[in-house]
DRENPA-3360 file (N, C-alpha, C; in nm, 2 decimals, always signed):
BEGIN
1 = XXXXXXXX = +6.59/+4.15/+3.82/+6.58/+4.29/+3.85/+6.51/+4.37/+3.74 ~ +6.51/+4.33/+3.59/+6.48/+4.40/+3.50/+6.30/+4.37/+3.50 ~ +6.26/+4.25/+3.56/+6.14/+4.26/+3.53/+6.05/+4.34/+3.67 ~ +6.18/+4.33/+3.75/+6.14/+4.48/+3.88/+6.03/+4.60/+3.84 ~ +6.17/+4.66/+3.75/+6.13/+4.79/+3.72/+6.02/+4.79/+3.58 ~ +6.00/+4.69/+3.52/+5.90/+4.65/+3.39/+5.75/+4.69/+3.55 ~ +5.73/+4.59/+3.61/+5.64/+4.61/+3.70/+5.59/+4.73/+3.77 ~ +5.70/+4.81/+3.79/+5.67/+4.91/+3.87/+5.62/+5.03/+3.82;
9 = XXXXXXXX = +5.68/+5.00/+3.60/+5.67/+5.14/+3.51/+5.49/+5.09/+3.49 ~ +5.47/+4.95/+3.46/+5.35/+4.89/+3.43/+5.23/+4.98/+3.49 ~ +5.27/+4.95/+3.65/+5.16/+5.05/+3.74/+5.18/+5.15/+3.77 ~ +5.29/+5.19/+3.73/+5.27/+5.39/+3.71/+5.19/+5.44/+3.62 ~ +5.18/+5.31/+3.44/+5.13/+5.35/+3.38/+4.97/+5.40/+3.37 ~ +4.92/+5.31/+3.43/+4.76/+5.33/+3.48/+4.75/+5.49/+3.56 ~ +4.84/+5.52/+3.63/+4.78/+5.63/+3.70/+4.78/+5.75/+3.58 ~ +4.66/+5.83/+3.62/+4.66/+5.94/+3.52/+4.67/+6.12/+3.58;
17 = XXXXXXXX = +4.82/+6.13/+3.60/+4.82/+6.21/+3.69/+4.76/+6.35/+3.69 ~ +4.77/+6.40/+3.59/+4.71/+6.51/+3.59/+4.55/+6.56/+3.53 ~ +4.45/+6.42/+3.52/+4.33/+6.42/+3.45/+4.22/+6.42/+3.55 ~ +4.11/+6.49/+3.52/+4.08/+6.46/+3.64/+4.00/+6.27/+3.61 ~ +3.91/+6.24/+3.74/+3.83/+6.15/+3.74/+3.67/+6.17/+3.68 ~ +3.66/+6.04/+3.64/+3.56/+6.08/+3.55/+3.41/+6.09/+3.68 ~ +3.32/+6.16/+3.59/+3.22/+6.21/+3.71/+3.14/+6.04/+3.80 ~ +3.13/+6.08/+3.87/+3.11/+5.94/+3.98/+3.21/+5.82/+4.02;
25 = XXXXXXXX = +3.34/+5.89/+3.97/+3.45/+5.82/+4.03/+3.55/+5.89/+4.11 ~ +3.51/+5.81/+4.21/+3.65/+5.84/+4.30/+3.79/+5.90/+4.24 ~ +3.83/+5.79/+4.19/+4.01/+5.82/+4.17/+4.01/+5.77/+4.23 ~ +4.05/+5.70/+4.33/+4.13/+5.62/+4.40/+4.08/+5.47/+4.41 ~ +4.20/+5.39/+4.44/+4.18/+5.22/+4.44/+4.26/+5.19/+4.52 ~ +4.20/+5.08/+4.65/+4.24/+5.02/+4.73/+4.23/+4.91/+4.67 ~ +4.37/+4.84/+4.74/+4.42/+4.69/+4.67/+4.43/+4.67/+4.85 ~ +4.29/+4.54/+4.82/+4.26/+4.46/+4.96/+4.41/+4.38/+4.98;
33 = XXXXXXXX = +4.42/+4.36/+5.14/+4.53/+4.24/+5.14/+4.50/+4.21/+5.25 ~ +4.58/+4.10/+5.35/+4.56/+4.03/+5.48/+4.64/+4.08/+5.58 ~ +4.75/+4.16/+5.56/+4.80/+4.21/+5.69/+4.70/+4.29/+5.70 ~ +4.72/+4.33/+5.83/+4.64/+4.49/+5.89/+4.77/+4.58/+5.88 ~ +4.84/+4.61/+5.74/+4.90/+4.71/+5.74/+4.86/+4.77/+5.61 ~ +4.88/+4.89/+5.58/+4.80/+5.00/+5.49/+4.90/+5.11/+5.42 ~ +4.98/+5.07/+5.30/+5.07/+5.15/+5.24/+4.97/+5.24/+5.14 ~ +4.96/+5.37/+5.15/+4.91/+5.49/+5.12/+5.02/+5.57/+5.04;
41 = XXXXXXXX = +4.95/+5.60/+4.93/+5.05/+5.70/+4.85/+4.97/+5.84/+4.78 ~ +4.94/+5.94/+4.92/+4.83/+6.00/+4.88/+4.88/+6.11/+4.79 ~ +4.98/+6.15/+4.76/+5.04/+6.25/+4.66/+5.12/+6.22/+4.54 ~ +5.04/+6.10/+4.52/+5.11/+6.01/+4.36/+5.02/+6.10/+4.26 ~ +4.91/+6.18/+4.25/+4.90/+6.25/+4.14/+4.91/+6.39/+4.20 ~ +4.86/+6.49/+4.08/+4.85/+6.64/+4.11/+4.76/+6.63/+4.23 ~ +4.74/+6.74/+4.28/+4.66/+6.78/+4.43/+4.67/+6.97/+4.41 ~ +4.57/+6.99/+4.45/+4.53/+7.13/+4.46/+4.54/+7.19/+4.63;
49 = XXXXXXXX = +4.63/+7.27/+4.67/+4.64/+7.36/+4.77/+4.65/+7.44/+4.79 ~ +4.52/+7.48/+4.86/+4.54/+7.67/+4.87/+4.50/+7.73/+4.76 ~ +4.43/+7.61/+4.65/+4.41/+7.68/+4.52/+4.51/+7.68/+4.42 ~ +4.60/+7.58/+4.44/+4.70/+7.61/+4.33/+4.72/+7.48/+4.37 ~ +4.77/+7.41/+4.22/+4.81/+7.29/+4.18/+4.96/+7.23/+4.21 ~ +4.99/+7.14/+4.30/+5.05/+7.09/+4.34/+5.10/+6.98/+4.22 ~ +5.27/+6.94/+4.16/+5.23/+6.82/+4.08/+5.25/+6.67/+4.18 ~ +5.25/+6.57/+4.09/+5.23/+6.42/+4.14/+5.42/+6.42/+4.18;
57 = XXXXXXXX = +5.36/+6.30/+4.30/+5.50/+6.27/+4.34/+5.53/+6.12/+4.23 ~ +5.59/+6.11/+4.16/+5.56/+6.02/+4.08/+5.63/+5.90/+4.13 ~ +5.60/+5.76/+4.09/+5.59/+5.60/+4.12/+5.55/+5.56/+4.29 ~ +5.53/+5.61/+4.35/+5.48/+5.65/+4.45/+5.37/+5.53/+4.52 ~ +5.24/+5.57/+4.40/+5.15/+5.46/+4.35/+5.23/+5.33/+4.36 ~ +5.34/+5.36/+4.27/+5.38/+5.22/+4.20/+5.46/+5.12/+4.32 ~ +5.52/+5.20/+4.41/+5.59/+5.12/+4.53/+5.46/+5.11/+4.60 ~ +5.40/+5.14/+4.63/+5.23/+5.13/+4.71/+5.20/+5.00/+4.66;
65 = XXXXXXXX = +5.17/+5.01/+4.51/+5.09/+4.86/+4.48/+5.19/+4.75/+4.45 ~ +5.31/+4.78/+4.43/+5.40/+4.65/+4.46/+5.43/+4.58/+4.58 ~ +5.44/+4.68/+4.65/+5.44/+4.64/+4.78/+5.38/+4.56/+4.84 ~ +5.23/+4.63/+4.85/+5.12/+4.52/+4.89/+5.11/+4.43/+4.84 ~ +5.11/+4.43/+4.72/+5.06/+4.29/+4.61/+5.24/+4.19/+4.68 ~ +5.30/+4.22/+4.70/+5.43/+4.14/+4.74/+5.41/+4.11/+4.89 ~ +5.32/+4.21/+4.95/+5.37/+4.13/+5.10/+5.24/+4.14/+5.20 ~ +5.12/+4.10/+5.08/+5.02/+4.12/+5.11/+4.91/+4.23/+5.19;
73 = XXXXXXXX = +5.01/+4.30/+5.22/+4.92/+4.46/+5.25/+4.78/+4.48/+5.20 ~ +4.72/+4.60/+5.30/+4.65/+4.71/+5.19/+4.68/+4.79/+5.14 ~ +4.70/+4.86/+5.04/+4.70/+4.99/+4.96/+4.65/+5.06/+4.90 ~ +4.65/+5.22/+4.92/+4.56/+5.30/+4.92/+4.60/+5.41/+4.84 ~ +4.58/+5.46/+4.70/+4.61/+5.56/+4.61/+4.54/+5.62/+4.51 ~ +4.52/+5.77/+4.47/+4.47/+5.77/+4.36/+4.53/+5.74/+4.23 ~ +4.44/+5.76/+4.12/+4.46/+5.71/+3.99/+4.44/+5.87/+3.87 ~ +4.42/+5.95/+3.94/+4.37/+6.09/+3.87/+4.40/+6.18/+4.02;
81 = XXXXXXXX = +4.40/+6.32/+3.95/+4.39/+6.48/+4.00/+4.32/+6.49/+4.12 ~ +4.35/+6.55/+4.19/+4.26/+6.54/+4.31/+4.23/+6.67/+4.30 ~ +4.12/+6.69/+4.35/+4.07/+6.83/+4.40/+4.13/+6.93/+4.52 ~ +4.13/+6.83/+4.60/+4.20/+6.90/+4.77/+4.33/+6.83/+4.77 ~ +4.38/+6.84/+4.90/+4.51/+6.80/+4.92/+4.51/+6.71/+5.06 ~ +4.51/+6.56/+5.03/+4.52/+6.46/+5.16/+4.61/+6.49/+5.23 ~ +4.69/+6.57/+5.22/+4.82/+6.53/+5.30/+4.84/+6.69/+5.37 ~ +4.72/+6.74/+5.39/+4.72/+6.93/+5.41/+4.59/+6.99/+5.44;
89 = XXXXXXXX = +4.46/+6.93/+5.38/+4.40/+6.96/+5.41/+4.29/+6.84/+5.52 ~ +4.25/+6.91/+5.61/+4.21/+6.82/+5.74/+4.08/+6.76/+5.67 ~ +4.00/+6.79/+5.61/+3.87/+6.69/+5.57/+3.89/+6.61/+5.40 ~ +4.02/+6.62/+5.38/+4.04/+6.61/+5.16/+3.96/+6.43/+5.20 ~ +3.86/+6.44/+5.08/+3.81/+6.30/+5.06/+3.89/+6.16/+5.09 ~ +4.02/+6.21/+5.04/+4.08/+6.08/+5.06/+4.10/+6.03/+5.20 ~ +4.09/+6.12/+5.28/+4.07/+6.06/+5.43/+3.93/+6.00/+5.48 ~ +3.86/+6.07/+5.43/+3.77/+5.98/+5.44/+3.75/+5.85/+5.41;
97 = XXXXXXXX = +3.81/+5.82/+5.24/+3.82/+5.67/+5.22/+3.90/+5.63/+5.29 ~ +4.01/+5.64/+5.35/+4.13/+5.57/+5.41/+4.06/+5.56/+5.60 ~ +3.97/+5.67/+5.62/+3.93/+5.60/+5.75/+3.83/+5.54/+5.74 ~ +3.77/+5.49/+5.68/+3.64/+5.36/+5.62/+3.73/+5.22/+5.61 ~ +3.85/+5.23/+5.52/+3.89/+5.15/+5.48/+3.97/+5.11/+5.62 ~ +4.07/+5.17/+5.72/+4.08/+5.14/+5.83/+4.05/+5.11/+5.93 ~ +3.87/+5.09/+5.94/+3.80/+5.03/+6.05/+3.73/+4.96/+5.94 ~ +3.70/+4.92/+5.88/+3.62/+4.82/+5.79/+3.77/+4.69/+5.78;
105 = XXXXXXXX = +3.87/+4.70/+5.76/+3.96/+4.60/+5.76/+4.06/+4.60/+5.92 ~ +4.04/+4.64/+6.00/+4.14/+4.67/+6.12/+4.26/+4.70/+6.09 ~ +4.23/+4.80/+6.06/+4.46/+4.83/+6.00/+4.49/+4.85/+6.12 ~ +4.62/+4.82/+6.15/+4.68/+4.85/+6.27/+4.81/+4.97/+6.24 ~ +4.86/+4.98/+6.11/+4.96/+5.04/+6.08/+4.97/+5.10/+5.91 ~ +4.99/+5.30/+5.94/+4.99/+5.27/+5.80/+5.12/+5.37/+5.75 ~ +5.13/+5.31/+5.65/+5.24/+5.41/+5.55/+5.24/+5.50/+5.46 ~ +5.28/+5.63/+5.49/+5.21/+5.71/+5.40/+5.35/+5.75/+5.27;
113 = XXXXXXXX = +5.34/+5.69/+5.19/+5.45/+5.72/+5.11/+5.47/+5.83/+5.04 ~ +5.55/+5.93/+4.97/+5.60/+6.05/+4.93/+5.74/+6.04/+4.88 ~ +5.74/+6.12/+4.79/+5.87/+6.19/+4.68/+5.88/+6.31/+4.77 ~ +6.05/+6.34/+4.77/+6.11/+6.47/+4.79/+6.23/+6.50/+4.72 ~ +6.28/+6.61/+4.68/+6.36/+6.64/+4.57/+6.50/+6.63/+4.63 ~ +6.59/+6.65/+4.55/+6.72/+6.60/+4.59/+6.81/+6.73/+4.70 ~ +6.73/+6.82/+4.72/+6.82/+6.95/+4.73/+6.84/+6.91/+4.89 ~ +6.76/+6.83/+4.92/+6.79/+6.82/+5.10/+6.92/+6.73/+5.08;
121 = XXXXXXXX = +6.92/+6.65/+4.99/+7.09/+6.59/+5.03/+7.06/+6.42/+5.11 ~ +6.93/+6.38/+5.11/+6.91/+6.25/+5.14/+6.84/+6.16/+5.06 ~ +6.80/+6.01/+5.10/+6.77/+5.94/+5.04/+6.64/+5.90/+5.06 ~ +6.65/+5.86/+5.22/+6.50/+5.81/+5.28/+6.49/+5.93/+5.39 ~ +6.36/+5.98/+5.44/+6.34/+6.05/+5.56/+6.21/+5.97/+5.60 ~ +6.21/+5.95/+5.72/+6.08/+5.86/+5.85/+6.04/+5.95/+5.90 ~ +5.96/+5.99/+5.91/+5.87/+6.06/+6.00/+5.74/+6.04/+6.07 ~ +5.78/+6.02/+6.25/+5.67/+5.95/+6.28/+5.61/+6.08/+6.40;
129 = XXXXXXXX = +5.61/+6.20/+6.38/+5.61/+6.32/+6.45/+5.67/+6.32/+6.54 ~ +5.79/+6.29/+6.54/+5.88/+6.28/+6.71/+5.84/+6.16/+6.78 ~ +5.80/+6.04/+6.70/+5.74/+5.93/+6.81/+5.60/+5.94/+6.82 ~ +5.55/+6.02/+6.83/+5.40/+6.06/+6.86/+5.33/+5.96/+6.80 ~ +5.33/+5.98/+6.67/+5.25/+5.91/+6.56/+5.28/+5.72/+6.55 ~ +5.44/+5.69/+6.60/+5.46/+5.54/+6.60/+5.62/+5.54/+6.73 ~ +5.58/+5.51/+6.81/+5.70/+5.52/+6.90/+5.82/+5.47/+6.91 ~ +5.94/+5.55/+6.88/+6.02/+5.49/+6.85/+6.09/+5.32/+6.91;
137 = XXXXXXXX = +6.05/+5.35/+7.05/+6.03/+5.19/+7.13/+5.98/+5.11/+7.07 ~ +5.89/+5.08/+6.97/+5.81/+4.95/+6.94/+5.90/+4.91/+6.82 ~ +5.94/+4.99/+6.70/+6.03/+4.86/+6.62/+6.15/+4.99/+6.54 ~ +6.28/+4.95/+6.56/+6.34/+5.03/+6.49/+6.31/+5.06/+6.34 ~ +6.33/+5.13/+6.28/+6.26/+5.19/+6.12/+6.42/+5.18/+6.06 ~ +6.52/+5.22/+6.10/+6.61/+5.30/+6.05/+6.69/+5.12/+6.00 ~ +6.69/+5.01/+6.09/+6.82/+4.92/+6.03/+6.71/+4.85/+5.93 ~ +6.63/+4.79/+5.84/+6.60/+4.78/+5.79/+6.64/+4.81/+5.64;
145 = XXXXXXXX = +6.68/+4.95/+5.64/+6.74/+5.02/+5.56/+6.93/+5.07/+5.54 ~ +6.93/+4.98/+5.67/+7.09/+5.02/+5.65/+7.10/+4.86/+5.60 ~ +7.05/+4.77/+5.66/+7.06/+4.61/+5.57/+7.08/+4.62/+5.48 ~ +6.95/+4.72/+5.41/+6.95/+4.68/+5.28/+7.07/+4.78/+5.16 ~ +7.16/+4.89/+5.25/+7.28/+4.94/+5.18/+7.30/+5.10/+5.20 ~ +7.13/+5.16/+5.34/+7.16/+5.28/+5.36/+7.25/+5.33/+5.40 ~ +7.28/+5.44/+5.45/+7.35/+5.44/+5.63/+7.31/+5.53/+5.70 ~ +7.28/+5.55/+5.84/+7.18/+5.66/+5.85/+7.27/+5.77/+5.96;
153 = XXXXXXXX = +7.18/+5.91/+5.95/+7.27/+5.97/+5.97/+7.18/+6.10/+6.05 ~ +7.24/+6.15/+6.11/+7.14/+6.23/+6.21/+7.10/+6.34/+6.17 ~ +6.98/+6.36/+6.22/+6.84/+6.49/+6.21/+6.92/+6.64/+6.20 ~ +7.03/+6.65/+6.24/+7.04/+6.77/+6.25/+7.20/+6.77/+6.17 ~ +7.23/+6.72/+6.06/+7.32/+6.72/+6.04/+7.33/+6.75/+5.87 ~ +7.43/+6.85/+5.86/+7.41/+6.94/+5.74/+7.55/+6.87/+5.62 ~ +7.48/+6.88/+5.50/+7.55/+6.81/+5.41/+7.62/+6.92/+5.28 ~ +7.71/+6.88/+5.24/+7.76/+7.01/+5.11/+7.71/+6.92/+4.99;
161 = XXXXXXXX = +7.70/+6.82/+4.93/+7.68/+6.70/+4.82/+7.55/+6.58/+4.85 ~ +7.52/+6.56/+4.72/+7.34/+6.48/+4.74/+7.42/+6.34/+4.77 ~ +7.38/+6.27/+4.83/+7.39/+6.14/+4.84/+7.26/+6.03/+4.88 ~ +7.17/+5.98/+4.80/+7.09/+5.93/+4.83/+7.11/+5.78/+4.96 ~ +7.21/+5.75/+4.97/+7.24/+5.65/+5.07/+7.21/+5.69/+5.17 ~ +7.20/+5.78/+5.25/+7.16/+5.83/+5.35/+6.97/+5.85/+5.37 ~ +6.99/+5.75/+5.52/+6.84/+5.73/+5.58/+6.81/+5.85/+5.70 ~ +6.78/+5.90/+5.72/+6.75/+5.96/+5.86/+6.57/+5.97/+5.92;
169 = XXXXXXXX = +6.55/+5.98/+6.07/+6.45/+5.94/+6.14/+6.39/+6.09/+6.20 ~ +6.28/+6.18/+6.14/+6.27/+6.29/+6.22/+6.35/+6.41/+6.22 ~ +6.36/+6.43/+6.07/+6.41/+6.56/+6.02/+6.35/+6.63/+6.05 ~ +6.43/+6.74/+6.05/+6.30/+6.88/+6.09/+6.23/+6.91/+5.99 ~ +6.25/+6.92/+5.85/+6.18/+6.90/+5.74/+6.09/+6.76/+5.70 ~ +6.12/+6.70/+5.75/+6.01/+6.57/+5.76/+5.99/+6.49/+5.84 ~ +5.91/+6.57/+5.95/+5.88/+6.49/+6.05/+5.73/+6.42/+6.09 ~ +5.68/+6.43/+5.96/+5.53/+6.36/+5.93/+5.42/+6.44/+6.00;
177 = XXXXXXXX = +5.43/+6.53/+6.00/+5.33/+6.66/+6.06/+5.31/+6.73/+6.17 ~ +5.42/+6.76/+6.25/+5.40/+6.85/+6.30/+5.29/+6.93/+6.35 ~ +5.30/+7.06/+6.24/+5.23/+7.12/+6.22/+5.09/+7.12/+6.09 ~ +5.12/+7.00/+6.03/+4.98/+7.04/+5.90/+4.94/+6.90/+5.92 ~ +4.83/+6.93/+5.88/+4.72/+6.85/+5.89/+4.77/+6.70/+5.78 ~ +4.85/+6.61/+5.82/+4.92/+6.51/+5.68/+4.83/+6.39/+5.74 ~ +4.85/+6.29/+5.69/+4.77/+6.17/+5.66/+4.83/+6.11/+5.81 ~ +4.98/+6.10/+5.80/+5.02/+6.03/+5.92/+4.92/+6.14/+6.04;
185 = XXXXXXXX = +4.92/+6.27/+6.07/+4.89/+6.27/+6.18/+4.72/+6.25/+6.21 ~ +4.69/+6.24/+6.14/+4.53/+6.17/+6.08/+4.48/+6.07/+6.16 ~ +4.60/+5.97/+6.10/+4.57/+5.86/+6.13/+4.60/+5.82/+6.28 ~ +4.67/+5.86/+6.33/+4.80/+5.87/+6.44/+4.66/+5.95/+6.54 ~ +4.61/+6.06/+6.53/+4.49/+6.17/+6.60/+4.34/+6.10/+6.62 ~ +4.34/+6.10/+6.48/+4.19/+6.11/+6.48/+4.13/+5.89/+6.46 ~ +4.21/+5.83/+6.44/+4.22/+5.67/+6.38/+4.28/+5.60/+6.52 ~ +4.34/+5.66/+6.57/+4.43/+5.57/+6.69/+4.49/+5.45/+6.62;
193 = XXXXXXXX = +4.56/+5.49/+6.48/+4.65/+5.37/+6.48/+4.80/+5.45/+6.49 ~ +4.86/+5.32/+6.46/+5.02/+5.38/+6.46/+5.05/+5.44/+6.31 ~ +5.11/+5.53/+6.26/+5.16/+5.61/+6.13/+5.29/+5.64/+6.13 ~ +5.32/+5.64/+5.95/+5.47/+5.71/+5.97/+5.44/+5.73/+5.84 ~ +5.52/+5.85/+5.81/+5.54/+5.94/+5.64/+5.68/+5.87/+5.58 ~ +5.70/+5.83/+5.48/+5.83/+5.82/+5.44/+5.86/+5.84/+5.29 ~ +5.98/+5.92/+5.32/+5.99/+6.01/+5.18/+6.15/+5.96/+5.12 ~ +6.09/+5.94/+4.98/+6.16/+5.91/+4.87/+6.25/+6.03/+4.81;
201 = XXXXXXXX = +6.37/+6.02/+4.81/+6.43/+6.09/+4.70/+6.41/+6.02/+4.56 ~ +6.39/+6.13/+4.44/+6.32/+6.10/+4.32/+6.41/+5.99/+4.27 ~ +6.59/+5.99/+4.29/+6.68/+5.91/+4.22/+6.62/+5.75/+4.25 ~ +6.59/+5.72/+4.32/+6.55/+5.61/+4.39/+6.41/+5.59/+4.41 ~ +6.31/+5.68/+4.31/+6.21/+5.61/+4.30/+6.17/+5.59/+4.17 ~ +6.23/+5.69/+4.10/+6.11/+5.74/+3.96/+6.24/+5.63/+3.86 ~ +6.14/+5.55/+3.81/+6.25/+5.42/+3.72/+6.24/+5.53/+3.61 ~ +6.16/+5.59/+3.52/+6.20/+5.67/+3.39/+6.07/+5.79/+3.40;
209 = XXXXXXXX = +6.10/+5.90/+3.39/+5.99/+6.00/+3.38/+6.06/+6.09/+3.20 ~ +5.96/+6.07/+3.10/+6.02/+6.12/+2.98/+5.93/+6.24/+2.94 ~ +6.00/+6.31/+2.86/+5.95/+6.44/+2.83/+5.79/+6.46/+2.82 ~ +5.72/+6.57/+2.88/+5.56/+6.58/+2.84/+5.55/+6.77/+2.84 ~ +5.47/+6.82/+2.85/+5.39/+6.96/+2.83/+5.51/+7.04/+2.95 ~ +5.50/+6.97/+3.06/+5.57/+7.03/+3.18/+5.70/+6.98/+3.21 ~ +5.76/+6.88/+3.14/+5.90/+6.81/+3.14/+5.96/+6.78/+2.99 ~ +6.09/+6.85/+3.02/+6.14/+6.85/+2.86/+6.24/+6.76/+2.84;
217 = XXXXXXXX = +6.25/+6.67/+2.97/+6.38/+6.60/+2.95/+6.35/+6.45/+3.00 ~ +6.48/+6.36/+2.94/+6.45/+6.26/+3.06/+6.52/+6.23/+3.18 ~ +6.45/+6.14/+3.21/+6.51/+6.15/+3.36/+6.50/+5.94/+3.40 ~ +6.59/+5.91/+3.39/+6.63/+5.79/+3.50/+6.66/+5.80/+3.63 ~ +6.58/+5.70/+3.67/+6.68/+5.72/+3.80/+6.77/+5.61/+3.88 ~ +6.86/+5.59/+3.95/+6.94/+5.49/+3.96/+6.89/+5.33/+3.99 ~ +6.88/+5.27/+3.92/+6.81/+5.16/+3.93/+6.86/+5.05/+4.05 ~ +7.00/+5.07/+4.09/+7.07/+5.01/+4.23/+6.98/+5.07/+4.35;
225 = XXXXXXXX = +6.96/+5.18/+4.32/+6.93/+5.28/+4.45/+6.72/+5.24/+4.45 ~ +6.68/+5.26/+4.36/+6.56/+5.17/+4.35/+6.48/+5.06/+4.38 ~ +6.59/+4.95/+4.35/+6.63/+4.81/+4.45/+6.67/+4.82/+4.56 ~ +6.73/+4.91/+4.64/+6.76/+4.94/+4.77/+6.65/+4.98/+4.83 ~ +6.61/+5.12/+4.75/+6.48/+5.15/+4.87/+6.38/+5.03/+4.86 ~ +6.36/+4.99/+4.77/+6.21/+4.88/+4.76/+6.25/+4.77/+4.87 ~ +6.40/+4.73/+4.90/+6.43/+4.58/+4.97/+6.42/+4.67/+5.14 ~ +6.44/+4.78/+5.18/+6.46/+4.92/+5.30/+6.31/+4.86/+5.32;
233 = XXXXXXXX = +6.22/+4.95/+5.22/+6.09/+4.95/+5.28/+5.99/+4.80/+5.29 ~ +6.09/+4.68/+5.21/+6.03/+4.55/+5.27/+6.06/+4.49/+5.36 ~ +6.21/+4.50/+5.42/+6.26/+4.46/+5.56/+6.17/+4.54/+5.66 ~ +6.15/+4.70/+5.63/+6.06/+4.72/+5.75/+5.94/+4.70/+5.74 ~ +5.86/+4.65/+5.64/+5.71/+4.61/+5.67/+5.70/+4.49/+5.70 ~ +5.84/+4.42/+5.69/+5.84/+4.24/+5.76/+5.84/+4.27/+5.88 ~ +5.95/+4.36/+5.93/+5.96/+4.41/+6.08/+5.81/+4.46/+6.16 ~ +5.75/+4.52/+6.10/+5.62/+4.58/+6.15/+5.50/+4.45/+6.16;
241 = XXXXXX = +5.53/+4.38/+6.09/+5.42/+4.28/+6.06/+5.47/+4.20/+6.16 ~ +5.62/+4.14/+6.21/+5.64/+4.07/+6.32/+5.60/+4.15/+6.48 ~ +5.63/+4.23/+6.45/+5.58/+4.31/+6.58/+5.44/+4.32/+6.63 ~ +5.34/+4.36/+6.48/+5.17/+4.33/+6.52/+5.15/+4.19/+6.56 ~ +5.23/+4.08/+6.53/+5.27/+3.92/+6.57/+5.27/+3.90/+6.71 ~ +5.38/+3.96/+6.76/+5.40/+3.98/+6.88/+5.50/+3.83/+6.88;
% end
């Protein structure tokens, strides 16, 4: 377990979240693999919206490239600052690489991964726009994650205390786009594949974030709960990969 989280800080370490890219580079790196499935972590660094600087959802990246490199995926994230905002604005560069990279490799399925803060009171949130984007009929999302120690708990159901154990499918706050222009409905619109957004509470992703310019403290986060989402989101990419199987 300990060389888990050594791995995961390793490739957080490369990303440079708030710098930009140097002139003639991208920022971003795709890590080739052999499924036609495509773990995306488009708000692993700062992002500009609306003209104002959004910050990084942090390790984000780092489940992105473990992931793939573990269950041979592709993976798609920047390394630096982005200018626009992939996950808001309808043309930000990074869709563009990500729809090159999903007709140049046939992805059939992608995952757009995200940090969310603890005040909603959950752990994991799925969002596949009400089905739209990946239909609930083709593979359950939610046991995957109860396997692995969630328990899931319904969309409309209001909490007094944070509990990261809790999965839910199609929150009204994260229901992978609705209304804005996000990567899942992108892909899901304009790509014709299947998509889903899935959002991290920080406890259970960020292994250590230590003091800098904009953070004065540190912060661990539960390293059981860490192991749980990472084993959540590899039961369902086995699951997804058996189903493109048939």
């Amino acid at each position: 377990m300990t060389r888990l989280f050594y791995d995961l800080a390793q490739i957080e370490a490369t990303i440079s979240h708030r710098a930009l890219p140097n002139v003639g580079d991208t920022g971003l790196v795709h890590i080739a693999g052999t499924s036609p499935i495509l773990l995306s972590a488009s708000h692993a660094t700062a992002h500009v919206r609306n003209g104002k600087l959004k910050f990084e959802e942090e390790f984000t990246a780092a489940f992105a490239a473990y992931l793939a490199q573990r269950l041979g995926c592709h993976a798609l994230y920047p390394t630096h600052m982005l200018a626009d905002d992939p996950n808001y604005d309808a043309h930000a560069n990074y869709k563009t690489t990500l729809a090159k990279i999903v007709t140049e490799n046939n992805i059939e399925i992608v995952l757009d991964l995200h940090g969310m803060i603890r005040r909603h009171k959950l752990g994991v949130a799925i969002g596949t726009i009400n089905g739209k984007a990946f239909p609930d009929s083709d593979v359950d999302l939610i046991t995957p994650f109860v396997h692995a120690g969630f328990h899931e708990v319904s969309a409309t159901q209001r909490f007094d205390a944070f509990d990261w154990h809790r999965v839910v499918l199609n929150h009204p706050r994260f229901t992978g786009g609705i209304k804005q222009q996000t990567v899942t409905r992108f892909v899901s619109e304009a790509l014709g594949c299947l998509a889903m957004q899935i959002e991290l509470v920080s406890a259970i992703r960020i292994v250590y974030l230590g003091p800098n310019e904009e953070w004065k403290y540190h912060f661990f986060g539960d390293l059981v709960g860490i192991s749980m989402a990472l084993a959540g989101l590899e039961g369902l990419i086995k699951a997804l990969q058996q189903h493109i199987r048939g």
